[in-house]
C-alpha positions, 0 to 999 in steps of 0.5 A, spaced: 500 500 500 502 507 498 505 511 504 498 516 503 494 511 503 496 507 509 491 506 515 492 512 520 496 517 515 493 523 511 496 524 504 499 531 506 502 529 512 510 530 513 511 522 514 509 522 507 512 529 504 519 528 509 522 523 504 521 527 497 526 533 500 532 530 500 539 532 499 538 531 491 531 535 491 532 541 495 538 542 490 535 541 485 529 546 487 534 550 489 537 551 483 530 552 479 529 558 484 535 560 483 536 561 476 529 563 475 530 569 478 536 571 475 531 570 468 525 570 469 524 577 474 528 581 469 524 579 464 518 580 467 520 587 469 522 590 463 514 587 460 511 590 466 515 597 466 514 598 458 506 598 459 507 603 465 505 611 466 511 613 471 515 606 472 517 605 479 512 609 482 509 607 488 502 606 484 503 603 477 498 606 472 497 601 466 498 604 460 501 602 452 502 611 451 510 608 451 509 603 445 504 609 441 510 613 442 515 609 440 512 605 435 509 611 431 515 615 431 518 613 424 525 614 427 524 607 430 524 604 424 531 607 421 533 605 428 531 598 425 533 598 419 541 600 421 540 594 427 538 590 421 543 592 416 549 593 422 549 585 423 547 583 415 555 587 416 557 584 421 555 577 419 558 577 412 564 580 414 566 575 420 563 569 415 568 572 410 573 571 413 572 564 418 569 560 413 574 559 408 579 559 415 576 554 417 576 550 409 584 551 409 585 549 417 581 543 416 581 541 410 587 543 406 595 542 406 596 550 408 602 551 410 601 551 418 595 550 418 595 547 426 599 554 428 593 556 425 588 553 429 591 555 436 593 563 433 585 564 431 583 564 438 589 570 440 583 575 437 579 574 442 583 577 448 582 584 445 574 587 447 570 589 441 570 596 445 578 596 444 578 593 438 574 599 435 578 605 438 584 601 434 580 602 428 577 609 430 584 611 429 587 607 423 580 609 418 579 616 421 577 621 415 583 625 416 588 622 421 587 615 420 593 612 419 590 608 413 588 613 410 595 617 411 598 612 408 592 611 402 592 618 400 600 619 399 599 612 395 594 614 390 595 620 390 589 623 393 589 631 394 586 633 401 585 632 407 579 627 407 578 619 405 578 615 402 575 611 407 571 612 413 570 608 419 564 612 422 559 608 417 554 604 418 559 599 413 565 600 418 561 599 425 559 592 421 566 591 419 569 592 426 564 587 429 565 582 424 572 582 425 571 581 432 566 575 431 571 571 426 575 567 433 567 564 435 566 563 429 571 559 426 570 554 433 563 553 431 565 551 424 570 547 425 568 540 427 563 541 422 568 542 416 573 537 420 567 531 420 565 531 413 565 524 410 569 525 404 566 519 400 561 525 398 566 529 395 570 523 392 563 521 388 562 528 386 569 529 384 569 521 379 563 524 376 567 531 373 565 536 377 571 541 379 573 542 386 569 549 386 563 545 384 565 540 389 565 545 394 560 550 393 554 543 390 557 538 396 561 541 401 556 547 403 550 544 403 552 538 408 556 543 413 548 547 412 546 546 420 552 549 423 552 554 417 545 557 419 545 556 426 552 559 426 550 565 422 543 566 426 547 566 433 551 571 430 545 575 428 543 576 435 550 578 439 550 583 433 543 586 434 545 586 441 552 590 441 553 596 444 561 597 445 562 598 437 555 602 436 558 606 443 565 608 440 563 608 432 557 610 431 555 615 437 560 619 434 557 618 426 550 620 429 548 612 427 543 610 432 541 602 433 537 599 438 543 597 443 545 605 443 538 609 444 536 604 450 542 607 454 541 613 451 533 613 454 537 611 460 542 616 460 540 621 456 546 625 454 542 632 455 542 631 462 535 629 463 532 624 468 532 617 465 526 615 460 525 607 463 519 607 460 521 608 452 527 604 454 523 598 455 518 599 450 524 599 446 528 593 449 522 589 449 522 589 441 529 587 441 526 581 446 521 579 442 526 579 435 532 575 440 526 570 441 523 569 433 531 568 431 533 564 437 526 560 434 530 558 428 536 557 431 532 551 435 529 549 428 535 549 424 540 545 430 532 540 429 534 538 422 541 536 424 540 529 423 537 529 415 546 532 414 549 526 419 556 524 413 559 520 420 555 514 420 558 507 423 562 505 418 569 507 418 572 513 414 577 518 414 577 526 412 581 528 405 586 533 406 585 537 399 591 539 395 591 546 394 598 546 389 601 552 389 595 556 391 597 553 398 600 559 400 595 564 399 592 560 404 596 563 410 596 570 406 589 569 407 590 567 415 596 573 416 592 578 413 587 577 416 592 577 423 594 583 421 587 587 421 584 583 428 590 584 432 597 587 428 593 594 427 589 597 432 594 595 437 600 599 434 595 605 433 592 604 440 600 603 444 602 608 440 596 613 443 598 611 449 604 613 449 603 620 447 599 626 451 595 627 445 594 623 440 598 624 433 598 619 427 606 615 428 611 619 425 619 619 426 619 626 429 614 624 434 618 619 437 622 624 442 615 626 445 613 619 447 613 617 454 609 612 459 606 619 462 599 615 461 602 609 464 604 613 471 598 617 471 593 610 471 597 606 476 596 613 480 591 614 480 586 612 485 580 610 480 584 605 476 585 601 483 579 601 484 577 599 478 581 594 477 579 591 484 572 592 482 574 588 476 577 583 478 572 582 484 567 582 479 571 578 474 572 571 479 564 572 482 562 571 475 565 566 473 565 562 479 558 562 480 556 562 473 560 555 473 558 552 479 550 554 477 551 551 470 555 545 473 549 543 478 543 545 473 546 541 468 548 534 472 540 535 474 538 535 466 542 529 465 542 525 470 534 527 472 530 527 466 522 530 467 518 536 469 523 539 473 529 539 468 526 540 463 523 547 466 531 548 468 534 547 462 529 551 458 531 557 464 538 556 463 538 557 455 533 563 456 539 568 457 540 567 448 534 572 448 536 577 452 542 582 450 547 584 454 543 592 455 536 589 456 539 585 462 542 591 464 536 595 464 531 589 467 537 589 473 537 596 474 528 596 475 528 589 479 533 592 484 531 599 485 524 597 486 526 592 491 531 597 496 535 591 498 542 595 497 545 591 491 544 597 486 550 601 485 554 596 487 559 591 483 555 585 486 549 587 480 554 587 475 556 580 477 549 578 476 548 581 470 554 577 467 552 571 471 545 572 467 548 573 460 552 568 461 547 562 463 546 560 456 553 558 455 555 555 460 549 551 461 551 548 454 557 547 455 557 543 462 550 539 459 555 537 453 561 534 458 556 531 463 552 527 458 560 523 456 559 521 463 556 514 464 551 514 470 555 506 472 561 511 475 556 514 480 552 508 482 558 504 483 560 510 488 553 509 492 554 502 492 560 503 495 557 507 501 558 514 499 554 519 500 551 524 494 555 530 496 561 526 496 560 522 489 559 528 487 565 531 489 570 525 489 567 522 482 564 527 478 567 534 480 574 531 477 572 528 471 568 534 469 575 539 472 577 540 465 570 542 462 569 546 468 576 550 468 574 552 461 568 554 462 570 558 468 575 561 463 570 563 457 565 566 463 572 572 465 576 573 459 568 575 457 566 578 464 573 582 464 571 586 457 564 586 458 561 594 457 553 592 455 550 592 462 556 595 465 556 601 462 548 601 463 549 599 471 555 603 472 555 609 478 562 612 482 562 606 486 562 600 482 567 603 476 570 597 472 576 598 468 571 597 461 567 602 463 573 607 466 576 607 459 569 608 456 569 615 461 576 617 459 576 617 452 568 620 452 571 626 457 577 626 453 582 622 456 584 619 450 592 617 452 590 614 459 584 611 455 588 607 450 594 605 456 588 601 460 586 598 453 592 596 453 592 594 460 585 590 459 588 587 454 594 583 457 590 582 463 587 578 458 592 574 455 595 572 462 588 569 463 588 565 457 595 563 458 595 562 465 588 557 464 591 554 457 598 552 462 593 549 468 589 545 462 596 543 460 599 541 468 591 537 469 592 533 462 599 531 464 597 529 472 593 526 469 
């Protein structure tokens, strides 16, 4: 007889609810509250504030007056028109360049091409808002190093041109080279995986190697294609470091940018929180629609399966003489990612005001701007505040994602299916509508964390849920569920199973997770900029408020800074994968 229906016990007794809140669910529950918190409440806040009169008054009045204003100015649509065609840009450049140094790094006999594979992830310590303070300096109509250069080539009479940064074109062309690193990664596999049987039968029946690649090989490597290019798409509609330093000063507004401004207005006025969600919950609604058909494209993977049980083995395509234009290719596109802006920006930071390089400014350089930071009060305040930031991030994003993902896998139902969807929510929600959301949740609830660098830290554990959460469901499915049953056999507990068998197994996958969660955390600018006060400045946010009051020397010498920062964390955690593998 079941314990409810047992002579002498009610059914909602505590001798028969006791037993379900075990170690194993209280963890589990605890974790679903947790991280529907930090999603959903956000989310909710910014739905309820868009149809508010007066947001965060003591009343609300319910009224659609934010989406009438919005909606019926036509600047909203050219708002959308330039987000729309600033990541078309963004995404046609980065795929310009990631797809074919995917085809040459797996597929080809390029010379270096294993140097390649491991110098391609180099770009993704410098942050897009540094990225595009290098460009700013390299492609500006009139001191721009580029067109310096360019002008006295071809000749070119005048002070301007001929290219110009401060275009909808140049703010794409900065995002995509900043996008071509993720994307690379993402398509390699696929690329990597492809069953040459294909080509070979394409191949024997005539068709030239462009025919091949172009009617065979394309096709097959759809799934991760579009579900690439359709991620991509949304980080791009989401961006506010390159709209922020390239784009504000073009007068070229995008969703990301007008938010802040509703929420800094840069006339000194008093914060517009109901415009700005009406804005931000078009953008959630786009994010939703294209991470719909993310999903959709990723369902359809299994129509592309090549690697099948029988045995096989990827064809490495011989280039002949054009193997070299392949590592041309790879440099040229070093040269412009990493090679340039940091040679504009080192050289601003040495001077007290920037001037184009020139023999006859050497003399005047000096590390004036480095003393001045390290000095300065702020700075070290920044950096505690950043890196404090930096390790809760990380830290609590991987323990969450660890805990939430070994409940998906080891216990499917209700449950862990309602936390899986919750992990995977943040996809659709931009950095600056998050930033946003965090600013009405904890103004309205008076709890002290507003204007702390704690917010900060939630913000970037929020946005970086998604990730993570399919990262460590992705390790923790390669673990089989007989490693923890033999350790319960043996008399462990679950806390000790937990840390003695599945924590060292799964340490590799955490150790990068923890490392992709700060080397992002530590460059974040979107939320940050948004939740930032005198008493939570980090460094991203400190270098956006020198170059905006005209530091722009000091600006420079903190990017360079960030950026070695940033090489030191991505070497010293390549260095602790290296140790862990030879241990073990």
């Amino acid at each position: 007889m079941p314990p409810d229906k047992a002579i002498g016990v009610k059914p909602w007794s505590w001798e028969t609810i006791a037993p379900r809140f075990n170690e194993r669910s209280i963890l589990s529950w605890t974790t679903l509250l947790v991280v529907m918190w930090l999603v959903l409440a956000p989310v909710v806040m910014v739905v309820l504030t868009s149809f508010q009169a007066e947001p965060l008054a003591h009343v609300a009045v319910y009224t659609i007056a934010n989406y009438l204003e919005v909606y019926l100015d036509p600047d909203t649509y050219e708002l959308l028109s330039n987000t729309l065609l600033f990541g078309a840009g963004a995404i046609a450049v980065g795929f310009f360049f990631a797809f074919p140094l995917a085809w040459l790094v797996e597929r080809t006999n390029t010379p270096g091409r294993n140097m390649m594979y491991g110098l391609i992830l180099v770009p993704m310590a410098i942050p897009p808002m540094i990225s595009a303070l290098g460009w700013e300096r390299l492609l500006d109509p009139k001191i721009g190093l580029i067109n310096m250069v360019l002008r006295g080539l071809l000749g070119i009479e005048g002070e301007d041109g001929p290219l110009n940064i401060f275009t909808l074109f140049g703010m794409s062309f900065v995002m995509g080279l900043s996008m071509v690193p993720t994307v690379f990664l993402i398509l390699a596999p696929s690329i990597r995986n492809l069953d040459p049987s294909y080509e070979d039968a394409s191949l024997v029946s005539g068709a030239t190697w462009y025919a091949t690649f172009r009617r065979v090989t394309l096709p097959l490597v759809y799934p991760a294609f579009f579900a690439a290019l359709i991620w991509f798409f949304i980080i791009a509609i989401e961006a506010f470091e390159i709209p922020g330093v390239i784009g504000l000063q073009a007068g070229i507004l995008v969703f990301s940018t007008k938010i802040f401004w509703a929420v800094h207005p840069p006339t000194g006025d008093l914060p517009d929180y109901g415009i700005a969600s009406a804005l931000a919950a078009f953008v959630l609604v786009l994010s939703a629609i294209l991470v719909y058909f993310y999903l959709k494209v990723l369902g359809t993977g299994e129509k592309y399966t090549t690697i099948t049980g029988r045995g096989y083995r990827p064809s490495i395509v011989d280039l002949g003489a054009w193997r070299y234009a392949g590592t041309f290719f790879f440099a040229g596109y070093m040269i412009l990612a990493i090679v340039l802006p940091i040679i504009v920006l080192g050289w601003g930071s040495l001077l007290a005001y920037y001037q184009p390089p020139a023999w006859d400014m050497v003399e005047q350089l000096s590390l004036e701007n480095y003393y001045t930071t390290f000095d300065d009060e702020d700075f070290l305040s920044a950096f505690w505040n950043t890196g404090v930031v930096v390790f809760t991030a990380a830290t609590v994003t991987a323990v969450i994602c660890t805990v939430a993902a070994w409940i998906v896998v080891r216990f499917p139902g209700r449950l862990s299916s309602v936390l899986n969807l919750a992990t995977f929510t943040p996809i659709a929600v931009p950095s600056v509508i998050i930033g946003l959301a965090l600013i009405l949740v904890y103004l309205s609830i008076p709890i002290g964390l507003y204007g702390t660098i704690w917010i900060i830290a939630i913000a970037h554990i929020t946005r970086y849920l998604s990730y993570g959460s399919r990262t460590m469901i992705a390790s923790q499915m390669q673990i089989h569920k007989e490693l923890e049953e033999a350790s319960y056999t043996c008399g462990a507990s679950f806390r000790m199973t937990l840390r003695k068998v599945i924590m060292p197994i799964l340490l590799p996958a955490l150790v990068s997770l923890w490392l992709w969660v700060a080397l992002h955390s530590i460059r974040e600018l979107s939320a940050a900029v948004l939740l930032a006060s005198s008493n939570n400045t980090v460094i991203s946010t400190l270098i956006w408020t020198q170059y905006h009051e005209g530091e722009v020397g000091v600006a420079y010498a903190l990017s360079m800074i960030l950026i070695a920062v940033s090489f030191v964390i991505a070497f010293a955690g390549r260095r602790l994968l290296s140790w862990h593998d030879h241990v073990r």
